[in-house]
PyMOL Python script that loads the backbone (N, CA, C, O; Angstrom):
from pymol import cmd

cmd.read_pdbstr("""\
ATOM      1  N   UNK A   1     -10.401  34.199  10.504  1.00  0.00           N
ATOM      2  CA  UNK A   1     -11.803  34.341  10.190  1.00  0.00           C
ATOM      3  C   UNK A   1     -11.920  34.869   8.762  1.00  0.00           C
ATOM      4  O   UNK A   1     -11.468  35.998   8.571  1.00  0.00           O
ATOM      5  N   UNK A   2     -12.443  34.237   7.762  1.00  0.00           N
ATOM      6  CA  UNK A   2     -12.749  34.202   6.314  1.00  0.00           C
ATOM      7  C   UNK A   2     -13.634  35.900   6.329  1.00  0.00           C
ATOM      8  O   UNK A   2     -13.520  36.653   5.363  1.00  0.00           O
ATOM      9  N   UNK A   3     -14.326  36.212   7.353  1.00  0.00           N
ATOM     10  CA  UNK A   3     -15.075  37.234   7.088  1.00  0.00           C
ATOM     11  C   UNK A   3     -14.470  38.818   7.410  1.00  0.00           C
ATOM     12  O   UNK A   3     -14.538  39.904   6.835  1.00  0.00           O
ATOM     13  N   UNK A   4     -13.836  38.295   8.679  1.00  0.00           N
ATOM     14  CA  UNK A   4     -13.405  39.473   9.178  1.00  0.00           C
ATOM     15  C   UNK A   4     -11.692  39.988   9.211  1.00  0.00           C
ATOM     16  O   UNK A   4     -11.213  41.103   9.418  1.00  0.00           O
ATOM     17  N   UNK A   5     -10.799  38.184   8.807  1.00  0.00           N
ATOM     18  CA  UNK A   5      -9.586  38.702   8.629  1.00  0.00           C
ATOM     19  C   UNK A   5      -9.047  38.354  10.209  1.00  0.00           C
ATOM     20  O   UNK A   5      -7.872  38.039  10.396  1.00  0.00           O
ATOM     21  N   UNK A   6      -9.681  38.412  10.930  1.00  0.00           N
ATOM     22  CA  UNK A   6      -9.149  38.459  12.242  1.00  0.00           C
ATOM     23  C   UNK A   6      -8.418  36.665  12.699  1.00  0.00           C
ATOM     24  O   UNK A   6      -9.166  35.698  12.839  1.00  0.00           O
ATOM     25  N   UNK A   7      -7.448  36.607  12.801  1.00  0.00           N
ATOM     26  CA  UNK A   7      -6.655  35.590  13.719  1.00  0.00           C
ATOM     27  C   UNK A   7      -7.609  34.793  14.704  1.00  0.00           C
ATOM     28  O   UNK A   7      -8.155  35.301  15.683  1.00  0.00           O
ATOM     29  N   UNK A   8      -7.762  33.147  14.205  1.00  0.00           N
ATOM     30  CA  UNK A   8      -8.678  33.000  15.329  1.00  0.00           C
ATOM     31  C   UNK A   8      -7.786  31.607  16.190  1.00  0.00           C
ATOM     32  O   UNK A   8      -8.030  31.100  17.285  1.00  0.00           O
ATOM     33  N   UNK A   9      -6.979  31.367  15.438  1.00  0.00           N
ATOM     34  CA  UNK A   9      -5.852  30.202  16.126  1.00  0.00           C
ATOM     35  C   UNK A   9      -4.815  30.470  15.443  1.00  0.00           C
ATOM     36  O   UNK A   9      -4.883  31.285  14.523  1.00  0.00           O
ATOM     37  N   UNK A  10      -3.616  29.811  15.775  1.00  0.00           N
ATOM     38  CA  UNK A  10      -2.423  29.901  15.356  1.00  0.00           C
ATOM     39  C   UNK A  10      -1.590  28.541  15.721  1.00  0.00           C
ATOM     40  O   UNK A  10      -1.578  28.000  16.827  1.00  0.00           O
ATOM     41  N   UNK A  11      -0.842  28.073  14.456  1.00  0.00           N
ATOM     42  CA  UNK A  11      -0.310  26.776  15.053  1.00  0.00           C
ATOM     43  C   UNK A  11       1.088  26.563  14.505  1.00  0.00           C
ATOM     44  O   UNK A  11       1.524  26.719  13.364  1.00  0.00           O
ATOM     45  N   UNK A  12       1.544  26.252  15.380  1.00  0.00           N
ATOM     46  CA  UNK A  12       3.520  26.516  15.409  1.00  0.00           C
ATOM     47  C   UNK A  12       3.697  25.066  14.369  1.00  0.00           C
ATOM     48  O   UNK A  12       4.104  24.149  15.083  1.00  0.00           O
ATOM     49  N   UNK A  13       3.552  24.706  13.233  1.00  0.00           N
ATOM     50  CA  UNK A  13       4.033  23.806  12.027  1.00  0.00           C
ATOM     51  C   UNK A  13       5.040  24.676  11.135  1.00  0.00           C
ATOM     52  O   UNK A  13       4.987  25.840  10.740  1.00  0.00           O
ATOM     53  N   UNK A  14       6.178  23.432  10.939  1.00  0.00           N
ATOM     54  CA  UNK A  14       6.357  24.122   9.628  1.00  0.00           C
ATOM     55  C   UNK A  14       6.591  23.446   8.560  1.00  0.00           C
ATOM     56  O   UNK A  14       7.278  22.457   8.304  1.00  0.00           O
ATOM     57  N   UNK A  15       5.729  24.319   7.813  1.00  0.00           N
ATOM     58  CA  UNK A  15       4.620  23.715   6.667  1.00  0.00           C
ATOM     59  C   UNK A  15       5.172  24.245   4.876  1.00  0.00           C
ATOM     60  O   UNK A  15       6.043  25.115   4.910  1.00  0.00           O
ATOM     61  N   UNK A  16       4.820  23.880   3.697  1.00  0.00           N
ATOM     62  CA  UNK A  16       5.162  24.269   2.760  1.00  0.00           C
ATOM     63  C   UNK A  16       4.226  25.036   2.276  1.00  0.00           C
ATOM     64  O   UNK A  16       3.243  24.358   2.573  1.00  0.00           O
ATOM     65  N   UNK A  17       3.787  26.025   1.708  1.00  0.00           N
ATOM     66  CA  UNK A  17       2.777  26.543   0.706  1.00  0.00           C
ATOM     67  C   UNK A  17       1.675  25.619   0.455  1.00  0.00           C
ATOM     68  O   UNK A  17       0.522  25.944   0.170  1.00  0.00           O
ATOM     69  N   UNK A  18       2.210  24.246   0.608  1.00  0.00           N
ATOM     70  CA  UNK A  18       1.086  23.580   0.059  1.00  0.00           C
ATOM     71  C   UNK A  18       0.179  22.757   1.231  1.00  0.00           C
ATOM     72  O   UNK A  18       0.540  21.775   1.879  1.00  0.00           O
ATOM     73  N   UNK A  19      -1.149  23.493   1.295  1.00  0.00           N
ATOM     74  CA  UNK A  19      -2.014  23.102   2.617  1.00  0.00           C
ATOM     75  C   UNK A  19      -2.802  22.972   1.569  1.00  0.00           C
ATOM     76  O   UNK A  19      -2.507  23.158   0.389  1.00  0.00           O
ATOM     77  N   UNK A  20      -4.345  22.477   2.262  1.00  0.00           N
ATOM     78  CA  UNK A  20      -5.201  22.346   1.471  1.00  0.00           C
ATOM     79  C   UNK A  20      -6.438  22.413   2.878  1.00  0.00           C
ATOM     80  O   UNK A  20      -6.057  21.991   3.969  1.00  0.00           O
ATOM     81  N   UNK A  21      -7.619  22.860   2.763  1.00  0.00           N
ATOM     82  CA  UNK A  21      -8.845  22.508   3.625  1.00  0.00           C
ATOM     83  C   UNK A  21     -10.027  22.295   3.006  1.00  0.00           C
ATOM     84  O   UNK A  21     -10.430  22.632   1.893  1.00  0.00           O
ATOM     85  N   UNK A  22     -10.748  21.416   4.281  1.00  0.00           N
ATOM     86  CA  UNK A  22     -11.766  20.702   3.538  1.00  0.00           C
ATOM     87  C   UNK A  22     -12.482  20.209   4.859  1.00  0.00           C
ATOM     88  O   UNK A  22     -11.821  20.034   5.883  1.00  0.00           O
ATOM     89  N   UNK A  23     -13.942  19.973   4.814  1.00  0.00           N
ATOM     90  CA  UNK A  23     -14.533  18.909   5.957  1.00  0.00           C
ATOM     91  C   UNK A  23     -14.039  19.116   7.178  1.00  0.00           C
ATOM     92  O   UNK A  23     -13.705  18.154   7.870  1.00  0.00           O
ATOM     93  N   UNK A  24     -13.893  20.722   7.729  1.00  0.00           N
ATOM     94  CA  UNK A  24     -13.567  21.075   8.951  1.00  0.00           C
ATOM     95  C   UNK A  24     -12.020  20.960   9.394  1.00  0.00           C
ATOM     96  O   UNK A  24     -11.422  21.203  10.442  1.00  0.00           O
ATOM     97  N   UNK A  25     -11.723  20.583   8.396  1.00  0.00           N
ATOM     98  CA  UNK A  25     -10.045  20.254   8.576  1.00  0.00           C
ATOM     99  C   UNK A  25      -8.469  20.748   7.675  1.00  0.00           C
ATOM    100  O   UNK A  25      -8.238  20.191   6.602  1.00  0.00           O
ATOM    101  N   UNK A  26      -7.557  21.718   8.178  1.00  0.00           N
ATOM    102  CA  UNK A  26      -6.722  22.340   7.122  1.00  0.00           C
ATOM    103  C   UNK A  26      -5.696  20.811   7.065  1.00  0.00           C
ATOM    104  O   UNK A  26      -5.407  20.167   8.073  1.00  0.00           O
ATOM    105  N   UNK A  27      -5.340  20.515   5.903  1.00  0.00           N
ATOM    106  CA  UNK A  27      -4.383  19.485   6.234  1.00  0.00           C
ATOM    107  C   UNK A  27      -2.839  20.287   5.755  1.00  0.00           C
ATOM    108  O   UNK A  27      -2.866  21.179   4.907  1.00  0.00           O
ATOM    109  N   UNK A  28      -1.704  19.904   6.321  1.00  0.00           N
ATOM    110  CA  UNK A  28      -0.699  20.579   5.974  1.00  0.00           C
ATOM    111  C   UNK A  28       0.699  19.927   5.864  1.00  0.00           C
ATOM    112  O   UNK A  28       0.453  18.750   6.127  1.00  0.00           O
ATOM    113  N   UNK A  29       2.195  20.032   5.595  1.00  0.00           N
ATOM    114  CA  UNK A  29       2.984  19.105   5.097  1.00  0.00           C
ATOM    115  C   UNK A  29       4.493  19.940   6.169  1.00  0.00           C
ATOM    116  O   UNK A  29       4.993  21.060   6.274  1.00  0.00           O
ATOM    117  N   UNK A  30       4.659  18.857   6.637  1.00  0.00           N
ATOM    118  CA  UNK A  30       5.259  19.497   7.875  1.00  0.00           C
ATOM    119  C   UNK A  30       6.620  18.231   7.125  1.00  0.00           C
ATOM    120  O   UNK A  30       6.635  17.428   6.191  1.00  0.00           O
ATOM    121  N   UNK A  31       8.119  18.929   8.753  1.00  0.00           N
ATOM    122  CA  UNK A  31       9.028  17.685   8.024  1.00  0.00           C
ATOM    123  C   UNK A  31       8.925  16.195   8.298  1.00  0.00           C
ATOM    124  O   UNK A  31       9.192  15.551   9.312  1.00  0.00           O
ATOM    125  N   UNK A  32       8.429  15.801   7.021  1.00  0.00           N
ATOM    126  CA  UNK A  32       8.317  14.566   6.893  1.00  0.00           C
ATOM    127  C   UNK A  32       7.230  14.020   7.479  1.00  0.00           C
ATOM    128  O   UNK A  32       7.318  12.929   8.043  1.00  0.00           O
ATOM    129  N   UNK A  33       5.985  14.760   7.414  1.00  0.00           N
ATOM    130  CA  UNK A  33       4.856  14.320   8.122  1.00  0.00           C
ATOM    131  C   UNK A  33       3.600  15.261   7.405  1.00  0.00           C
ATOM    132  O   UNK A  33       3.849  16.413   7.050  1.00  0.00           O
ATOM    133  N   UNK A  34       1.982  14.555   7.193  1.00  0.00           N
ATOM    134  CA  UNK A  34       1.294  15.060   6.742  1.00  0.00           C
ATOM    135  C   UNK A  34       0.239  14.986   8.022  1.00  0.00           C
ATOM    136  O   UNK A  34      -0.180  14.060   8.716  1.00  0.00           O
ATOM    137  N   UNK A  35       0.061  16.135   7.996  1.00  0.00           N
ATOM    138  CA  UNK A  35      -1.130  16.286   9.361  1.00  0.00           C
ATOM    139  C   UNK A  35      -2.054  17.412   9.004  1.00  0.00           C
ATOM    140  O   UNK A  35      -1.885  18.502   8.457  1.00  0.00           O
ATOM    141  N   UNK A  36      -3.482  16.536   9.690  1.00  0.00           N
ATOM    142  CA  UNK A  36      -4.328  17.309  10.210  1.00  0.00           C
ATOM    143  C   UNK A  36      -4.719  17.874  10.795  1.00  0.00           C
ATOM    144  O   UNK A  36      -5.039  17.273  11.821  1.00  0.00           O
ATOM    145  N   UNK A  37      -5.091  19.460  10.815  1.00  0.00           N
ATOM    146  CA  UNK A  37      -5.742  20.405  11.938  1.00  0.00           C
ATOM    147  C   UNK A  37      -6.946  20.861  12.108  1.00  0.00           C
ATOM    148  O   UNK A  37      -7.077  21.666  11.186  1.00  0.00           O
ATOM    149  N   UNK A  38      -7.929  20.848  12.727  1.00  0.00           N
ATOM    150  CA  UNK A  38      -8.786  21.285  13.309  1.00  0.00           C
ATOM    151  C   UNK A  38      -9.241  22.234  12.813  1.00  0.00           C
ATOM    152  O   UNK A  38      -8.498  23.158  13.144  1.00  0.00           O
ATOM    153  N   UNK A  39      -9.950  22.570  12.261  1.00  0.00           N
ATOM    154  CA  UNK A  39     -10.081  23.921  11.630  1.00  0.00           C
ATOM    155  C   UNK A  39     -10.734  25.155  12.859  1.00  0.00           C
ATOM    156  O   UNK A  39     -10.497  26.358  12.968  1.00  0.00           O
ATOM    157  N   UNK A  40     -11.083  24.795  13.172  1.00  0.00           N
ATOM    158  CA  UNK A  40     -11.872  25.558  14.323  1.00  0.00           C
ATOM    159  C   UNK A  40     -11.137  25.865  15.448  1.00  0.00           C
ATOM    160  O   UNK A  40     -11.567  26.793  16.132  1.00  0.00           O
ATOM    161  N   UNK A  41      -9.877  25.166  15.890  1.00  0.00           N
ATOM    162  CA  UNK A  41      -9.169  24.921  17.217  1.00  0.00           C
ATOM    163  C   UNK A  41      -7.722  25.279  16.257  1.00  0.00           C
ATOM    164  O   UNK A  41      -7.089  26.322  16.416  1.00  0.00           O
ATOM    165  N   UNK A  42      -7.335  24.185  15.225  1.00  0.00           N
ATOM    166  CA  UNK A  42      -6.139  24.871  15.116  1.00  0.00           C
ATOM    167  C   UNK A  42      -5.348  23.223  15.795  1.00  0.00           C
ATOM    168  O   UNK A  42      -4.205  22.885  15.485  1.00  0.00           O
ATOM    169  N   UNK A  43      -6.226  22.431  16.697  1.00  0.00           N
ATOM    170  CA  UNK A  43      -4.946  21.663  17.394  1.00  0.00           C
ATOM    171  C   UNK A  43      -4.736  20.381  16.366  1.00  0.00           C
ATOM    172  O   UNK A  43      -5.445  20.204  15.375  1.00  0.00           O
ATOM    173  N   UNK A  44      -3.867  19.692  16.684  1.00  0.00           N
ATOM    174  CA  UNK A  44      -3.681  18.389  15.516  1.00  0.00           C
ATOM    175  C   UNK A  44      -5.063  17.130  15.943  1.00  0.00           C
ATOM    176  O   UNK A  44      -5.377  16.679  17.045  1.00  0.00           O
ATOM    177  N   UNK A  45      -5.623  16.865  14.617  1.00  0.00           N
ATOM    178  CA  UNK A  45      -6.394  15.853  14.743  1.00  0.00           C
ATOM    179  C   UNK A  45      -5.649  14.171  13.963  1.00  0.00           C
ATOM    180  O   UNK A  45      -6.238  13.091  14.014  1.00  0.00           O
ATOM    181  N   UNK A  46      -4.547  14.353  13.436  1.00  0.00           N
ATOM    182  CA  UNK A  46      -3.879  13.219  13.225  1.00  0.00           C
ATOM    183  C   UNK A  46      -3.001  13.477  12.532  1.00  0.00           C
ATOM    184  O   UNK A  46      -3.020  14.541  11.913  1.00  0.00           O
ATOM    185  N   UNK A  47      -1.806  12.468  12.396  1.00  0.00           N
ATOM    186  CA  UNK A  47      -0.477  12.986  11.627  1.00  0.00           C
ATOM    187  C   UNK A  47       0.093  11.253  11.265  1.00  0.00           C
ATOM    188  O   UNK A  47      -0.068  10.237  11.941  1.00  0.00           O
ATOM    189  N   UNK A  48       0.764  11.434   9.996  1.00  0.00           N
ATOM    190  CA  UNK A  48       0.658  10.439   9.724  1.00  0.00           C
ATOM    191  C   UNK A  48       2.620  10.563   8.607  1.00  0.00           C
ATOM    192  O   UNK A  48       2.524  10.981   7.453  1.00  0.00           O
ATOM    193  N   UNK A  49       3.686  10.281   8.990  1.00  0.00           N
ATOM    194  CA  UNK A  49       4.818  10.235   8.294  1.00  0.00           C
ATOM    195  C   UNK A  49       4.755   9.939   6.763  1.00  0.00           C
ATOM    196  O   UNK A  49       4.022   9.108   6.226  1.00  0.00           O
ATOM    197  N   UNK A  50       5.718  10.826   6.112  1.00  0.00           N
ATOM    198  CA  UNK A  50       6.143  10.308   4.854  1.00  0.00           C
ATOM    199  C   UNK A  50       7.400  10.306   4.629  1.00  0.00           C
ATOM    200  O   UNK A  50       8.147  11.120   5.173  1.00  0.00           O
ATOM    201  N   UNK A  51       7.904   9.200   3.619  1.00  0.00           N
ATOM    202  CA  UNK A  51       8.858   8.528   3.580  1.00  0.00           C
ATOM    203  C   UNK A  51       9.648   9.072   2.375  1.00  0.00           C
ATOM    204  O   UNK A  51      10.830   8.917   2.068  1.00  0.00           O
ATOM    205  N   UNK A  52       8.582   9.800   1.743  1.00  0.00           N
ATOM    206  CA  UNK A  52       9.511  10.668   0.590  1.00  0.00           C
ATOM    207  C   UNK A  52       8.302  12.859   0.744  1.00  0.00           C
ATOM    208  O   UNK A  52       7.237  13.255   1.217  1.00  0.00           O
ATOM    209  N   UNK A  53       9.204  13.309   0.172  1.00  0.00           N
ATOM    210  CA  UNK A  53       8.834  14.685  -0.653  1.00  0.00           C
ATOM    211  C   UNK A  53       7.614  15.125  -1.178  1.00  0.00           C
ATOM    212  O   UNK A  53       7.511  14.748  -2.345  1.00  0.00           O
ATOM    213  N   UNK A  54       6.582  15.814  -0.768  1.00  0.00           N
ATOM    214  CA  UNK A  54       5.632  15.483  -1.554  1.00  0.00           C
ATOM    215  C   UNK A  54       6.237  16.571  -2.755  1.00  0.00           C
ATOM    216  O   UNK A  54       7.094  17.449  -2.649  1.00  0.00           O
ATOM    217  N   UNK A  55       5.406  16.123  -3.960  1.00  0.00           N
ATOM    218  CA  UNK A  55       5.857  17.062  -5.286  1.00  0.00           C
ATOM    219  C   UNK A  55       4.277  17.722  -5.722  1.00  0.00           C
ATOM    220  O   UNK A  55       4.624  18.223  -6.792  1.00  0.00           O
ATOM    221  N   UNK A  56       3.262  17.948  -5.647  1.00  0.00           N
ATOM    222  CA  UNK A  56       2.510  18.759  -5.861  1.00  0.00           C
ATOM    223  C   UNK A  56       1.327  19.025  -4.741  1.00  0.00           C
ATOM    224  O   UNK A  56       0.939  18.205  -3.909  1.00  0.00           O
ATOM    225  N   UNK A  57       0.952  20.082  -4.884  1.00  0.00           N
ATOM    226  CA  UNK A  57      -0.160  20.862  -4.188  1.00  0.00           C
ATOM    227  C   UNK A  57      -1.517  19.334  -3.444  1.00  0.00           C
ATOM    228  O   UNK A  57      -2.227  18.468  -3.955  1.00  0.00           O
ATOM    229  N   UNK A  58      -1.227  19.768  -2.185  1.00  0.00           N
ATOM    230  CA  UNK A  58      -2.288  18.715  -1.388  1.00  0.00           C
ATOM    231  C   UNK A  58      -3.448  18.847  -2.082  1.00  0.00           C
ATOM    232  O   UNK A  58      -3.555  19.898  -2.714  1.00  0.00           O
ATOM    233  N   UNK A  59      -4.579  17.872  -2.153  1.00  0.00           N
ATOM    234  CA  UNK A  59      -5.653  17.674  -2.676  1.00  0.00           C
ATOM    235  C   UNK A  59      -6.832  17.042  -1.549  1.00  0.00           C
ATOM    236  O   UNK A  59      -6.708  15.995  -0.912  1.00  0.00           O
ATOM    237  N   UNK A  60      -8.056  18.041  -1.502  1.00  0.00           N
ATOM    238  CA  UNK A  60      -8.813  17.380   0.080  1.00  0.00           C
ATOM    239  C   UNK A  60      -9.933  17.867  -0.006  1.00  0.00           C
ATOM    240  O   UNK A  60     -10.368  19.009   0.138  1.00  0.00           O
ATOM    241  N   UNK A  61     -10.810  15.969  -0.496  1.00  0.00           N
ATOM    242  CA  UNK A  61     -12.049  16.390  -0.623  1.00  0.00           C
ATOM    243  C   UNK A  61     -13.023  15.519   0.166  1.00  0.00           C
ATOM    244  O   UNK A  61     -12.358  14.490   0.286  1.00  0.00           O
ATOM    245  N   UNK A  62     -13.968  15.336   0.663  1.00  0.00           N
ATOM    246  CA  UNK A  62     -15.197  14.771   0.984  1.00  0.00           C
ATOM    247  C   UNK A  62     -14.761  13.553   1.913  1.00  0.00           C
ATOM    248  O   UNK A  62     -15.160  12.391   1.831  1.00  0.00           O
ATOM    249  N   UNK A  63     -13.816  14.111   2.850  1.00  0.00           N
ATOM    250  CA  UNK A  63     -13.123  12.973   3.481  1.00  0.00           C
ATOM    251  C   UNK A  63     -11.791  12.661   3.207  1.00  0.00           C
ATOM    252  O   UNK A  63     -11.023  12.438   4.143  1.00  0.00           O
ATOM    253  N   UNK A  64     -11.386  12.611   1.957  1.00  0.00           N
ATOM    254  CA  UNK A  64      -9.951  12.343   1.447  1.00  0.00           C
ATOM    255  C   UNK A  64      -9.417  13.416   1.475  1.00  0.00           C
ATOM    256  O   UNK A  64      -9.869  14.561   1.477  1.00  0.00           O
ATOM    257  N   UNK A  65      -7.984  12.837   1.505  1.00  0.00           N
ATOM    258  CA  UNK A  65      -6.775  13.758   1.401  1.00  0.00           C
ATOM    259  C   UNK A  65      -5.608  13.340   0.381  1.00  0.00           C
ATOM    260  O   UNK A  65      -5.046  12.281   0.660  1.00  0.00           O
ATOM    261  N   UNK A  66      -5.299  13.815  -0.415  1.00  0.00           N
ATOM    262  CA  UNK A  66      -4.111  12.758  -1.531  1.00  0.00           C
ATOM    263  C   UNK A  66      -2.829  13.759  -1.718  1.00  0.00           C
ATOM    264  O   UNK A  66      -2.883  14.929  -2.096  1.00  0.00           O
ATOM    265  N   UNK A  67      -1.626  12.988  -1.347  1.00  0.00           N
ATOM    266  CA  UNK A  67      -0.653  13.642  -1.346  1.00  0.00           C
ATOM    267  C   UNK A  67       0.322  13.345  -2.233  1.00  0.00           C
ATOM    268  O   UNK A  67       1.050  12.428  -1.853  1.00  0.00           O
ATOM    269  N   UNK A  68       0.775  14.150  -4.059  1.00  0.00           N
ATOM    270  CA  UNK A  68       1.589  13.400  -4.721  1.00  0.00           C
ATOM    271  C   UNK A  68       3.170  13.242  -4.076  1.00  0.00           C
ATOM    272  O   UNK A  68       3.831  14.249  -3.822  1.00  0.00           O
ATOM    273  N   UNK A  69       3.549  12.250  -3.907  1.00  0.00           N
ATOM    274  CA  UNK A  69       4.942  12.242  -3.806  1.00  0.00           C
ATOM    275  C   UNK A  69       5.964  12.053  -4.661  1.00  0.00           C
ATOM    276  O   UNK A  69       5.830  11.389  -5.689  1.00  0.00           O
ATOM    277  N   UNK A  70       7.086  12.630  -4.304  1.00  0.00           N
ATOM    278  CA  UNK A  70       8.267  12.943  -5.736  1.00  0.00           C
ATOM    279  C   UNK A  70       8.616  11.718  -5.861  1.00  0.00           C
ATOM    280  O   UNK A  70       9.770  11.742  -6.288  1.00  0.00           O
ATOM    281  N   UNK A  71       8.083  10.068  -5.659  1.00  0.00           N
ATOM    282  CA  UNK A  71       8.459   8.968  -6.351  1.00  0.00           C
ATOM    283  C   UNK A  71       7.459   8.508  -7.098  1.00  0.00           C
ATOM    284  O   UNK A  71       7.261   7.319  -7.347  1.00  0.00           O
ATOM    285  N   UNK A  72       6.474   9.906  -7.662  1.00  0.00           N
ATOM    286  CA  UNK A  72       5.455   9.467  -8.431  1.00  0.00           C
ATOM    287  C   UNK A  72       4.432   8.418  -8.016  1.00  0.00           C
ATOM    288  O   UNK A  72       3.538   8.086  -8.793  1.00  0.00           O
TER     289      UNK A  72
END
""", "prot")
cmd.dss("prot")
cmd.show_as("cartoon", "prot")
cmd.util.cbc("prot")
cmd.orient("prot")
């Protein structure tokens, strides 16, 4: 909770530093997979494989999500 600090879900990923949220949704970079969570619940709303590394900080706006990968 943004206001109070308090824990309101918790979700067993493991993820890099680089999350990003947006439009009700944290997106995050798990192995070899970019998925969406719920912001409110915490549970997965879709996950989708990658085939390489991402190399910079997730980006997530107005619907989109853009993930650079280390093959540029």
């Amino acid at each position: 909770n943004a206001d109070t600090g308090a824990q309101v879900w918790r979700a067993d990923v493991k993820t890099t530093p680089r999350a990003a949220a947006a439009d009700d949704r944290v997106y995050v970079i798990g192995e070899g997979v970019l998925e969406a969570l719920d912001a409110r619940t915490g549970r997965a709303s879709w996950r989708t494989p990658l085939e390489h590394a991402v190399s910079a900080p997730l980006v997530a706006r107005g619907g989109w999500v853009i993930a650079a990968l280390d093959t540029g």
